[in-house]
N, C-alpha and C positions, 0 to 999 in steps of 0.2 A: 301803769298799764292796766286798763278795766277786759272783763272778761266776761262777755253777754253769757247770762245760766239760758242753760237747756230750755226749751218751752216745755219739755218734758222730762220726768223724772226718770232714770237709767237704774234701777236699783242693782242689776248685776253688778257693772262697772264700780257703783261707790261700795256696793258689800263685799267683795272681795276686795276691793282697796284698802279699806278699813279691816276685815279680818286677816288679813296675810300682816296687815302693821303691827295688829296687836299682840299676834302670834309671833312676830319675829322680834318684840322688843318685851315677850315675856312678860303683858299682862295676864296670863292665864294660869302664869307657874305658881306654887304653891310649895312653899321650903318649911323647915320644922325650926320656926321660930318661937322663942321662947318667951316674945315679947309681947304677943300679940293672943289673942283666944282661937281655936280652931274650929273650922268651920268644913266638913266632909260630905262627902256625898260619894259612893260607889255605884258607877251608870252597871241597872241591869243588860248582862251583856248581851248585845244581838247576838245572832244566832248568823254563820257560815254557809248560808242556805240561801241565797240569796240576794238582793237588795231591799234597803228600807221601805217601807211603807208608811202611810198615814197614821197609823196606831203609835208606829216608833216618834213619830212627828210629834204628837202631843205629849208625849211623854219628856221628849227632850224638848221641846218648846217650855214646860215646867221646869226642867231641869235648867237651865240657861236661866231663865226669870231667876231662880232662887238663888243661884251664885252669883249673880251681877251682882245681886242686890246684898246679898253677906258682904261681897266683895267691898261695897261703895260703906257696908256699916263698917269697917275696919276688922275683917274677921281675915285669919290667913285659910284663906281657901278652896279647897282641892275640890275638885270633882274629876275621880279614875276614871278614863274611858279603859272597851277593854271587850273582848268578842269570845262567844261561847265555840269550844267544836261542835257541838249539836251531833253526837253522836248517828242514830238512825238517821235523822232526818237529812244529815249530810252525805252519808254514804249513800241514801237511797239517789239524792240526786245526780250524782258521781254515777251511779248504775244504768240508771234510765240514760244517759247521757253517752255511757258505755254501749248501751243497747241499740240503743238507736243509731249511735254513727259506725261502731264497728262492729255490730253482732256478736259483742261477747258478752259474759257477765264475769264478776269477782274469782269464781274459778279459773276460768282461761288466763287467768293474769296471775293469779296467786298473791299471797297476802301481800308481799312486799312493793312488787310494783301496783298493786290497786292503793296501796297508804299513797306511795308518791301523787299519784293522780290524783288524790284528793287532795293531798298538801297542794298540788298545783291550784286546784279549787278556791281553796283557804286564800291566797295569794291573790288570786286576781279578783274576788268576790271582798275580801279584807277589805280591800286598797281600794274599792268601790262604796262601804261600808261607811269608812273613815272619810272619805272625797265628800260624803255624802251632808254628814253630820258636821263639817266644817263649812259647806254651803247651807245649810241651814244655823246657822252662825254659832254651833254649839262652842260655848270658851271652856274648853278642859285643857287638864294640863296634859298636854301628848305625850311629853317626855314621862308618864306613868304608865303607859298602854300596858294590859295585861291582856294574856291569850292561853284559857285551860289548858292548853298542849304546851307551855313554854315549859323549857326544864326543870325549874325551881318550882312551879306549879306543879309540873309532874308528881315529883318527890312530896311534896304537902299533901296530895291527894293520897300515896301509897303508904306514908305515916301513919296517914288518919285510921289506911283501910285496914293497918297492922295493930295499932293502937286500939279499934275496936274487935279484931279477932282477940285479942290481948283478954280484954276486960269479955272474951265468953260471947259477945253478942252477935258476932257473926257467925254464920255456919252453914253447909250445905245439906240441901234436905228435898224430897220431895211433894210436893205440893199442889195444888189446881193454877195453874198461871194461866194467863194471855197472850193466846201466841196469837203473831202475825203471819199469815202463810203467804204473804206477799213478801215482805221483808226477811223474814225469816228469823223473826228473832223473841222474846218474852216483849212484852211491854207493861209497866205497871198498869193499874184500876184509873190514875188519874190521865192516862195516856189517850183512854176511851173515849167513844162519842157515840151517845146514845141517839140515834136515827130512828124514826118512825118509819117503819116499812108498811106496804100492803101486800101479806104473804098472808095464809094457809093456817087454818085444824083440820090435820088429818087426824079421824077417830077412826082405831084400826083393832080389829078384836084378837084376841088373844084367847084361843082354844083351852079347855084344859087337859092336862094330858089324860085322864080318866073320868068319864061322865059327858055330860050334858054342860057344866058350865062353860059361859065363856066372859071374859072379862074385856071393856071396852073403855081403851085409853084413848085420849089425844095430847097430837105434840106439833108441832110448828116444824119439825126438825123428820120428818119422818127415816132419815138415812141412816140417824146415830141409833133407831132401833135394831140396827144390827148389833149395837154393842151392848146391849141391857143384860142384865141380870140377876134385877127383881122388876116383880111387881110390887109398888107400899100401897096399902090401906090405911084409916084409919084406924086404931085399935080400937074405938069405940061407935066404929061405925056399923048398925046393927047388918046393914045389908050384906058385909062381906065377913063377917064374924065367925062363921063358918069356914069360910077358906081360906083363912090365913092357915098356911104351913102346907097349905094345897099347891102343886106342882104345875104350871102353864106349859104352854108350847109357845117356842116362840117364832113367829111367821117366819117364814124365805131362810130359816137358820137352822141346822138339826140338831137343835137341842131344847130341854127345858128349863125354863127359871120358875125362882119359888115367888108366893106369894108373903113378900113379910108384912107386920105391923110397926108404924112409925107414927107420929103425930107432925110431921110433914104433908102429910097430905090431907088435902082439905075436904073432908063430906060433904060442905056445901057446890064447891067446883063440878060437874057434871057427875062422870056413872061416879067420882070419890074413890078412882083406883088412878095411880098416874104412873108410868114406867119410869125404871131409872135403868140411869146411865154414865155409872161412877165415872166412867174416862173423857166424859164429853159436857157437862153439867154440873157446876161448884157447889148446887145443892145435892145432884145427886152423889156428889163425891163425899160430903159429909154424911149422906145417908149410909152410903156403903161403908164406909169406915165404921159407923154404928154397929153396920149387921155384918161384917167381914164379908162385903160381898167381892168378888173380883173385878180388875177393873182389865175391861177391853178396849183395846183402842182401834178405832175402826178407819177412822180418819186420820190419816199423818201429816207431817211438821208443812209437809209441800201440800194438803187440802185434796190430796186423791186419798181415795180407799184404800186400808191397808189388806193382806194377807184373810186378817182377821175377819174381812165385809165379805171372805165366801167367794161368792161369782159376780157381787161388784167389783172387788178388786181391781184394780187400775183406775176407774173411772173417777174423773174429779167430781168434787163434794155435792154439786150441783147436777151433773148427769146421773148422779148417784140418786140423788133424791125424785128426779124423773122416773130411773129406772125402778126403784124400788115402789115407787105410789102403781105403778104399771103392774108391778107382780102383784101386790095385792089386791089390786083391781082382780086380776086373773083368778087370782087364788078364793077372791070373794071373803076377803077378809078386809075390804075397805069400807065401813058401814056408811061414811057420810064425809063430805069437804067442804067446810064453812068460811068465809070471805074473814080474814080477821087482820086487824091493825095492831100490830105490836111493836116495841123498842128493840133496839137488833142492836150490840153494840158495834163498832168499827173502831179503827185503827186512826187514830185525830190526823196523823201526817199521812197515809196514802190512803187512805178512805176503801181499804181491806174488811171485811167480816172478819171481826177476833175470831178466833177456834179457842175454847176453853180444855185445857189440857194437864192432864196430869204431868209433874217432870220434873227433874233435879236439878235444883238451883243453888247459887247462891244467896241468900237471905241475910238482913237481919233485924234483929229482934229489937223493935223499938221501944217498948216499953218503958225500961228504966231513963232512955236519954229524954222521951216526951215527959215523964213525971217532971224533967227540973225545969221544964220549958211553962207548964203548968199555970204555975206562982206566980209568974213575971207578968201574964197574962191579967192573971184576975189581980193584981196589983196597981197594974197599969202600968207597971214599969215600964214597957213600951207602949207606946200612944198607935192608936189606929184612925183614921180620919176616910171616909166616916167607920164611928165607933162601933156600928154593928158585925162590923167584919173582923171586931176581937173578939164577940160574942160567936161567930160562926168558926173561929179560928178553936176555941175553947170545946168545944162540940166535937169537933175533929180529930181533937187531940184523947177523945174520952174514948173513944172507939175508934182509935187508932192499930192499923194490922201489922205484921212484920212487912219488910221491905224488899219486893226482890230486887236482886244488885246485878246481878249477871244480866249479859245481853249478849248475843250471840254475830256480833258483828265486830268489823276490824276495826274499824277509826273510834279512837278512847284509849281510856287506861285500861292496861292489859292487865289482868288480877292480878295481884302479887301473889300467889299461889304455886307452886311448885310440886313435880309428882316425880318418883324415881323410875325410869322406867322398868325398874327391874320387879321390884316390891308391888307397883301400881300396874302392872302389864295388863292382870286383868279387868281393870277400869277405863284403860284408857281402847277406844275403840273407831276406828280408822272409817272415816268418812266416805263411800263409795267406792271406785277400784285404784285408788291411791296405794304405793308401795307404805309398807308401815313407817318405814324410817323418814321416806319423804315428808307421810304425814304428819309426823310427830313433828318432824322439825319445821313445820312451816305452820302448826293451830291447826289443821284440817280432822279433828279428833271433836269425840264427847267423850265428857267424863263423867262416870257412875262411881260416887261411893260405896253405893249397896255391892258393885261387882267385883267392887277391890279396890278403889282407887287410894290413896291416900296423902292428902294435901299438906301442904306444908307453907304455913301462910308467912312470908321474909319478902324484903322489901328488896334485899339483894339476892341473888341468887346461893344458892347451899352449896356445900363445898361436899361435905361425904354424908351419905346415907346413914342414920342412925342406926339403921336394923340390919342394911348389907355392907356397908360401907363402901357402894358405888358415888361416883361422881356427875353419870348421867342422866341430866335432869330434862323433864319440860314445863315450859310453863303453861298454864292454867289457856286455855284458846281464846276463853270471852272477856268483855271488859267490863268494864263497871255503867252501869246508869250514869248518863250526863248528868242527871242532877244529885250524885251523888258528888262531883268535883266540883259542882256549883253551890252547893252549901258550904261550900271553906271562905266562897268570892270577897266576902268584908274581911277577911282578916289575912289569907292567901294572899291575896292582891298588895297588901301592905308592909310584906316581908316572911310572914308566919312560915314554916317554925325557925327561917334559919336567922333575920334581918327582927330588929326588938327594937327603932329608933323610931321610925314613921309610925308605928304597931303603938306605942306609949304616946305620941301626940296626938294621931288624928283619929285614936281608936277610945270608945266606942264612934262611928260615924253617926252623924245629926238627921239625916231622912232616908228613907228609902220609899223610891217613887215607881209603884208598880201597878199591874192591871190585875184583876181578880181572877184571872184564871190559874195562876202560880203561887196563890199564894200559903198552898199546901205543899203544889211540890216543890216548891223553892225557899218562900218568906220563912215559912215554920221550920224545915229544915235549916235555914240558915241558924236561926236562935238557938235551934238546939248542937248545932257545931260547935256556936261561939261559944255558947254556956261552957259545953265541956273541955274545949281546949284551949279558951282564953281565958274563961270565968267571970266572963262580961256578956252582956248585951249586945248585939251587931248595930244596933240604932235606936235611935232615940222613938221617932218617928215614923209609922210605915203612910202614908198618903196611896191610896187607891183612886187611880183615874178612872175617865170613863172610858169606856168601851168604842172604840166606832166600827158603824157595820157597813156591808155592802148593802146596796138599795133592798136584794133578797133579803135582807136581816142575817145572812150570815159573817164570822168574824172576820177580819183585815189579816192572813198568813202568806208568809211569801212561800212555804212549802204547799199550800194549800190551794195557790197560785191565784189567791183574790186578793192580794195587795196591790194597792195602785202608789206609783213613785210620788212622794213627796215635790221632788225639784217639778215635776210639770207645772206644777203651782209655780214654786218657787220660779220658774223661767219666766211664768205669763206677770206675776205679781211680784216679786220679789221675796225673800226673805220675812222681813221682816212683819209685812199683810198676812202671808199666810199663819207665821209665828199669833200673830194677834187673834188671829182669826178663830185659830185652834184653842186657844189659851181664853177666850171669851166664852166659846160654847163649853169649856171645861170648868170653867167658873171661876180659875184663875184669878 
C-alpha cells in the first residue's frame, strides 16, 4: 500500500510526533553509568514570570545542538531542566494582577494567602514554561526538573545561608542600599538600569547664618535638600578657605548646617561647594560618616516625604520637588535652572527610580569567598568563550562589595534567622496599625539590631532562649536574594548536600550557556558556591551568547514585557527553521 507525501511540509504534525516518541522511549534520559564518560549541562533556569521569549530560544536552541550531538559522540548525557522563583519579579507580577482584578494589594491578603496565589502563578506559567521548551524540540531529561522552592532545594539553600553565618561572613548592619519604592523592597547595584533622563540643575543659594556670604550649590534632586547637613568644599580650594567651619542656613528648613572640608568635591565643578545629603546619596553617605555628619531621612520607603521634609510632608517625591523649586522661587533663593541630561538609575524589573537609602540589612561579606574564585580565573581553569569576559569577570572580582541578602518581600527563602520575642521586643517593630501579636506572627514587622533586636541564625527553629529561656520565637520577615539560591543551581540540582551519586558523576558539569548580563550576578556567584562547598569548579566551560534586542535596541524580558513568544515562529515555520535560524545568526 503506497501513500502520496504531503505537497507540503507540516512541521507541527512530524515535530511533535517525533518528540513525544523520543520522550516516551527515553532518548533523553541520562543514568549514572559507569561505562560510559559524562557529559552535563545545567539549563540556566527561567524565571516564573512569565512565558519564553526569543532570547531563551537561542539560548536553548544551543543548548539542544550540543546534547544531540554529545549524545550521537557516546557521552551519557544530562542536560537538567528546572525554573527559577524569581523572587521580586514574580511577586510584583502576582500584585499588579491582584491590583488590577480585585483592588487589593499583599496586605489585604496577608502573607499566607498572597504565597498561595503565587504558587497558583508558578503552576500554570511552569507548565507553560515547560510546554514551551519541548515544542521547541529541547531533549532534557524531564525526569530531573528542579524548581528553587522544591523542598530539598529549600534546605540546600538555608545550609548554605547557615554555613556562611558560621564562617562570620554574614551579618546585619546598616548601609546605603537600593530601594525600590515601587516594590518595596532593597535591590542589589546589579539589579539597576541606568536610564538617560532629560531633568534639571537647580543652583539654589545657601545664605550664611552671619554676614554677607552666601554659598551656591547645584543638584538634579532639589527635594533631598531638605535632608542636608553639610555643605563640602574642597580643602584646597582657595575661594571657600575661609569658610570652612562657617555656619549656612538652610533654605524652607530652620535650621543651619556647617560648611566642612572634604576632597569629594570638585573646584573644578561650578561655585566647588556641593550639598550633602547623608540619607539620600551613597557619596554623600560616605561623606558623612567622614565628618559624623547626621543623616536625615526626608524621603520614605513608600517615595512620599517623611516627618523630617517640614511642610512637605505627605507629598510624594515628585510633588515634593515641584513644591520645593516653587518656595525657593519665592524665597529668591533659586539663582538659575539649567536643561541637563543625566543617568538616573531605576529598578531593571518595574522601571521604578531607585531611592538610595540608608538601612539595615542583611549582608554579606564577600571578600574571602571571591579570593578562591580568583585563581581559577587567571588559570583558566574555567574556560570563557569569547575570552574577554574572563578578563571582565577578573576586574569584577578585584572590586568586589559585600552583598545584600535581605529583600523585603514574601515569595523566597525566608532567612533562617530567629528573634526571641522577649529579649528582641525592642527591635522588633510592628508595621502600621497591625495588633503586635498579629504581626509578629504573620512577618508584618522590621527588625533593628541597633534597637535590640537579636538574631539567631538555625536552620530549624530554637527551642529555649539562651538569656530568658523563652520558647517564643519569630522568624526573620525578609528572604534572601533570588540569586543567592541560584548560586548553589550546578550542584543543588544534583543532590547536594543530602544525595552524593549524580553530584560524583556528572559534577563538575561540561558548559554553561548563558547571556552577559548574569554573569556577575549569577556565573561568578555560582563558582564561588561550588568552590566552597564542593571544592570543585561548577563547569568546565561558560559560552556567552548573543544578545537579541527589540527593533528599539532594547533587551527581550518577559517582566519587562518586550519578549515576543518563540512558538509564533515556531507555528508559521516550524521548529526546527526557527532553531536554525537562531543558531546561524549566533554563529553556532
Amino acid at each position: 500500500m503506497t501513500k502520496e507525501l504531503a505537497k507540503t511540509y507540516d512541521p507541527a504534525a512530524i515535530e511533535k510526533k517525533w518528540y513525544d516518541f523520543w520522550e516516551e522511549n527515553g532518548h533523553f534520559n541520562a543514568e549514572i553509568n559507569p561505562d560510559k564518560p559524562p557529559y552535563s549541562i545545567v539549563i540556566p533556569p527561567p524565571n516564573v514570570t512569565g512565558e519564553l521569549h526569543m532570547g531563551h530560544a537561542i539560548q536553548h536552541a544551543i543548548h539542544d545542538l550540543v546534547v544531540r550531538w554529545k549524545r550521537m559522540q557516546g557521552f551519557e548525557t544530562l542536560c537538567l531542566p528546572g525554573m527559577d522563583h524569581a523572587g521580586i519579579a514574580t511577586q510584583m507580577k502576582v500584585e499588579q494582577e491582584l491590583l488590577e482584578v480585585e483592588g487589593k494589594n499583599r496586605y489585604d491578603l496577608g502573607r499566607d494567602a498572597m504565597l498561595d496565589r503565587i504558587w497558583q502563578w508558578k503552576e500554570k506559567y511552569g507548565d507553560a514554561i515547560y510546554r514551551q521548551l519541548r515544542q521547541l524540540g529541547a531533549s532534557y531529561d524531564w525526569r530531573w526538573e528542579r524548581f528553587t522552592l522544591d523542598e530539598e532545594y529549600i534546605e540546600a539553600v538555608l545550609q548554605a545561608f547557615e554555613h556562611f553565618a558560621e564562617k562570620g561572613w554574614i551579618y546585619r548592619g546598616t548601609r546605603m542600599i537600593n530601594w525600590c519604592p515601587q516594590c518595596r523592597t532593597v535591590i542589589s547595584d546589579l539589579e539597576t538600569e541606568e536610564r538617560e533622563v532629560a531633568g534639571h540643575l537647580w543652583h539654589i543659594r545657601y545664605p550664611a547664618q552671619e554676614g554677607t556670604l552666601q554659598v551656591t550649590v547645584a543638584t538634579t534632586r532639589p527635594e533631598t535638600m531638605l535632608g542636608d547637613t553639610a555643605v563640602a568644599v574642597h580643602p584646597n580650594d582657595d575661594r571657600w578657605r575661609e569658610a570652612i567651619g562657617l555656619q549656612v542656613k538652610l533654605p524652607l528648613m530652620d535650621r543651619t548646617i556647617p560648611i566642612v572640608a572634604d576632597e569629594y568635591a570638585d573646584p573644578e565643578l561650578g561655585s566647588g561647594a556641593v550639598k550633602v545629603t547623608p540619607a539620600h546619596d551613597p557619596n554623600d553617605y560616605e561623606l558623612g560618616l567622614r565628618h559624623d555628619l547626621a543623616q536625615i531621612q526626608v524621603i520614605g520607603f513608600d517615595g512620599v516625604m517623611t516627618e523630617a521634609a517640614g511642610r512637605f510632608a505627605g507629598l510624594d517625591r515628585y510633588e515634593a520637588r515641584e513644591a520645593v523649586v516653587a518656595a525657593l522661587k519665592a524665597e529668591g533663593l533659586l539663582e538659575k535652572i539649567e536643561d541637563h541630561q543625566h543617568a538616573v538609575p531605576h529598578h531593571d524589573k518595574c522601571g521604578t527610580v531607585v531611592e538610595p537609602l540608608p538601612m539595615e540589612q542583611w549582608f554579606m561579606n564577600m571578600k574571602e569567598i571571591a579570593a578562591k574564585v580568583r585563581p581559577v580565573l587567571v588559570q583558566q581553569d574555567i574556560q570563557y568563550a569569547p575570552d574577554r569576559f574572563r578578563h571582565y569577570a577578573i576586574e569584577w572580582l578585584d572590586q568586589i562589595r559585600d552583598w545584600a541578602l535581605s529583600r523585603q518581600i514574601w515569595w523566597g527563602h525566608r532567612i533562617p534567622a530567629w528573634y526571641c520575642t522577649h529579649c528582641s521586643a525592642d527591635g522588633l517593630s510592628v508595621m502600621g496599625d497591625l495588633d503586635r501579636e498579629q504581626a509578629l506572627s504573620e512577618g508584618n514587622f522590621r527588625v533593628s539590631v541597633a534597637a535590640g533586636a537579636k538574631p539567631v541564625v538555625s536552620v530549624a527553629k530554637p527551642e529555649a532562649c539562651a538569656e530568658c529561656g523563652g520558647q517564643d520565637w519569630v522568624q526573620d520577615p525578609d528572604v534572601l536574594d533570588t540569586w543567592f539560591s541560584s548560586a548553589l543551581w550546578p550542584f543543588a540540582t544534583l543532590g547536594w548536600p543530602q544525595r552524593r551519586d549524580a553530584l560524583e558523576y556528572f559534577y563538575p558539569t561540561d558548559l554553561m550557556i548563558t547571556a552577559r548580563d548574569i554573569l556577575y550576578l549569577w556565573v561568578l556567584r555560582m563558582a564561588m558556591t561550588s568552590l566552597e562547598f564542593v571544592e570543585q569548579i561548577p563547569f568546565k566551560t561558560v559560552l556567552v551568547h548573543p544578545t537579541i534586542l527589540t527593533q528599539d535596541g532594547r533587551r527581550m524580558s518577559k517582566s519587562l514585557g518586550t519578549g515576543l513568544n518563540p512558538l509564533d515562529l515556531v507555528a508559521r515555520y516550524g521548529a526546527d527553521a526557527t532553531r536554525y535560524c537562531l543558531l546561524a545568526q549566533a554563529g553556532a
